[in-house]
N, C-alpha and C positions, 0 to 999 in steps of 0.2 A: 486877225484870225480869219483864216480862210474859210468861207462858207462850205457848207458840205452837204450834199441832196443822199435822198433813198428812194426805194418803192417799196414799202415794206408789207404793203397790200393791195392787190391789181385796181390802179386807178388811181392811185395817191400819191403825190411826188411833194417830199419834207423836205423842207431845206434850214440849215439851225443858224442860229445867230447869237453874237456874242453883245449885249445893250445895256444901256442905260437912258436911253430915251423912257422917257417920263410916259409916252404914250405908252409904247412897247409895255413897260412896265405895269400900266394901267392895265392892261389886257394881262399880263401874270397872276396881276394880283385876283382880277374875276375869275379867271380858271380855277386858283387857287382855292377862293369862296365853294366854288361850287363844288371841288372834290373835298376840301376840310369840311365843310358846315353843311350843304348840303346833300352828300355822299354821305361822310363820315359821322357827321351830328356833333364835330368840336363846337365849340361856344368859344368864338374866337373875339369878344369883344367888338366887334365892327362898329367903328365910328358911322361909319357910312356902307346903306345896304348894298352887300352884293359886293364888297370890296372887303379881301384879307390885307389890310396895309399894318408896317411896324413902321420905328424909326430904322429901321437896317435896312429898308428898301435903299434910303438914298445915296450910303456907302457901300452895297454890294455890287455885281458885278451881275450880271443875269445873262442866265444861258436861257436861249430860244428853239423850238421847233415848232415851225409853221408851217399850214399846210400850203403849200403855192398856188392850188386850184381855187381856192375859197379866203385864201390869206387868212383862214384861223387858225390862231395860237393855240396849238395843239398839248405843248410840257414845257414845261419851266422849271429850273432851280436856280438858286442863286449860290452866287463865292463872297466866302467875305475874305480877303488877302490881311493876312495879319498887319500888313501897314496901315490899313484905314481902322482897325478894332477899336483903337484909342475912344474915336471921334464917337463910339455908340457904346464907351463903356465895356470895351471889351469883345470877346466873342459870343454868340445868342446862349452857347450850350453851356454857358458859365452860371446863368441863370437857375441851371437845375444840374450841374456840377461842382464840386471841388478841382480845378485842372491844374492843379500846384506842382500834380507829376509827371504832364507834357510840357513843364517846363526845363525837361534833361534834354526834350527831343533837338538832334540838330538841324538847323536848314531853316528853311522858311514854312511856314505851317498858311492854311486856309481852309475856310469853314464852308460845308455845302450845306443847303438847305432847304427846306418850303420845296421841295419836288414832289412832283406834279405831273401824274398823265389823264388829259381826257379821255374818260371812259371809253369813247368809241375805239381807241389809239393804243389801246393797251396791248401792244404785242411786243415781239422781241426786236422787229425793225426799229419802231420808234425808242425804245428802250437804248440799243448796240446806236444810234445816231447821237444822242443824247450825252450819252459815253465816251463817244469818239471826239465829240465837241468837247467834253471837258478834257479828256486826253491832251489835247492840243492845247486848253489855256493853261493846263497846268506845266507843261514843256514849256511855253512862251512867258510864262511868269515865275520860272524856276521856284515851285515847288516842290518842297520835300516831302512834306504829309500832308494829310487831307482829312478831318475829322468832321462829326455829324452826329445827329441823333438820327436813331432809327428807331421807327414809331412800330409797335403793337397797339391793337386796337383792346379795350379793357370792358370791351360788349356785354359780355359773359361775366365779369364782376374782375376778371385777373386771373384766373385758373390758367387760361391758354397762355399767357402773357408771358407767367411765371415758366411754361414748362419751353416756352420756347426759348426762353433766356436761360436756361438751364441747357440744353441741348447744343445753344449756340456757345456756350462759356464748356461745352466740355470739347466742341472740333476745332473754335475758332475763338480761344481765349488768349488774349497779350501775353506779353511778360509782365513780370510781377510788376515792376519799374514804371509801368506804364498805365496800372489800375487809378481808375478815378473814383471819387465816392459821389453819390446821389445825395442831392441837398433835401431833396423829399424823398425819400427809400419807398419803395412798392410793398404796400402791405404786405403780411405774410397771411397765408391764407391756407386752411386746412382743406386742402384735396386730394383725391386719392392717384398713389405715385403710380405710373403706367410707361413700361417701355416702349411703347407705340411712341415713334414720334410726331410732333404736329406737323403741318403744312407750315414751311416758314414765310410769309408774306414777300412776293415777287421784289420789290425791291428791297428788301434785305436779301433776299435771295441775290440780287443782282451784286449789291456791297460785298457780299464774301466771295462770289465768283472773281470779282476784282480783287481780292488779297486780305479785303478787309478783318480787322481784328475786333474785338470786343473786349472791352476796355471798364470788365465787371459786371457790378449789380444794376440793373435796370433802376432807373426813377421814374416817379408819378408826376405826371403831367396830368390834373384834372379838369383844365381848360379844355383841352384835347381829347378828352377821355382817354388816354391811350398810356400804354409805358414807354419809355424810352431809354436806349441806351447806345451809349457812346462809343463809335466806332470809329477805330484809327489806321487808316491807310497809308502805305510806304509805299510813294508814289515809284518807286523805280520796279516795284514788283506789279505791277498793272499787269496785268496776262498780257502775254506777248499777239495776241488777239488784236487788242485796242492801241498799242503801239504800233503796229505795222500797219492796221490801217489808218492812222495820223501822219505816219515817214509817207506814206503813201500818196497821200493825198495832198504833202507839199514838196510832193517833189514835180 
């Protein structure tokens, strides 16, 4: 996979990478820490402080953005490619899924996950690099779909959570075929209904700019604090944005 640089803010030159270096990984996993636990406040079990590690680290795939002036690992996610799922049990989102009904889907399926931008890093540059990197693993490893939990935060007790999953299931809800059920369902909660809509969180915001679907009712993830729900990507509909610049950049 061909590296790929930006400047997505005067001064800053990103360059992403495609790893499994155990070190490399080491530095995902602290960035990780510090936006889940100490950004967010999940209570992520941490064997070891200052480290978000699963068993899925050692079979995923890890996409990188680094900053090249400082060498800090700036965003991370990882791919889990449906041929290695066996080896960890499956896919992570199985965990707080029933996905009996991506099992119609055709092609080759892969799981994104544990993404990650350092605060400082938060803009659209790093974001659209990040993207472009995956664009291109997923061309290079003929993937059909792409699926993932996207996280709300459940701050506020679930109020927000609920109405953002409502919002998002009425512009950007699957086919029927393709609804998954929550193994823990998200409380239902008496608040008051409001056509205002909420601010939907920048990376979900990003997942539907990319095609992405929602794939129903949100689940509780109380480790996390947060809801989650299950978002499924037909990778050949990626905006034609993130395509041309991947042909681009190997030609």
């Amino acid at each position: 996979m061909t590296a790929q640089t930006a400047q997505p803010r005067k001064g800053r030159n990103l360059i992403t990478g495609l790893t499994r270096c155990p070190n490399q990984i080491r530095n995902a996993q602290r960035l990780r820490y510090r936006v889940f636990s100490e950004e967010y406040g999940s209570d992520l079990g941490a064997a070891e402080p200052g480290i978000d590690a699963d068993a899925f680290d050692t079979v995923c795939d890890h996409l990188t953005v680094t900053d090249a002036d400082t060498g800090a690992l700036v965003a991370t996610t990882r791919i889990l490619h449906q041929d290695n799922r066996n080896a960890v049990g499956g896919f992570y989102s199985t965990g707080e899924f029933d996905l009996s009904a991506l099992d119609k889907l055709p092609g080759i399926v892969a799981e994104l996950g544990r993404t990650c931008v350092h605060p400082d890093y938060r803009n659209g540059g790093t974001i659209s690099l990040l993207w472009n990197a995956l664009a291109g693993y997923l061309a290079e490893r003929n993937v059909s779909y792409l699926i993932g939990c996207a996280s709300i935060s459940m701050a506020d007790g679930g109020s927000r959570a609920w109405r953002i999953a409502r919002q998002l299931q009425r512009s950007h809800l699957s086919q029927p075929e393709f609804r998954v059920t929550p193994k823990r369902a998200l409380p239902h909660l008496a608040f008051p209904e409001t056509d205002k809509d909420e601010s939907i969180p920048p990376l979900i915001r990003a997942y539907m700019r990319l095609g992405a679907k929602v794939c129903g009712e949100p689940c509780w993830d109380p480790e996390f604090r947060c809801a989650d729900l299950l978002v499924l990507l037909e990778v050949d509909r990626l905006t034609a944005r993130y395509s041309r610049h991947f042909l681009r950049d190997r030609s």
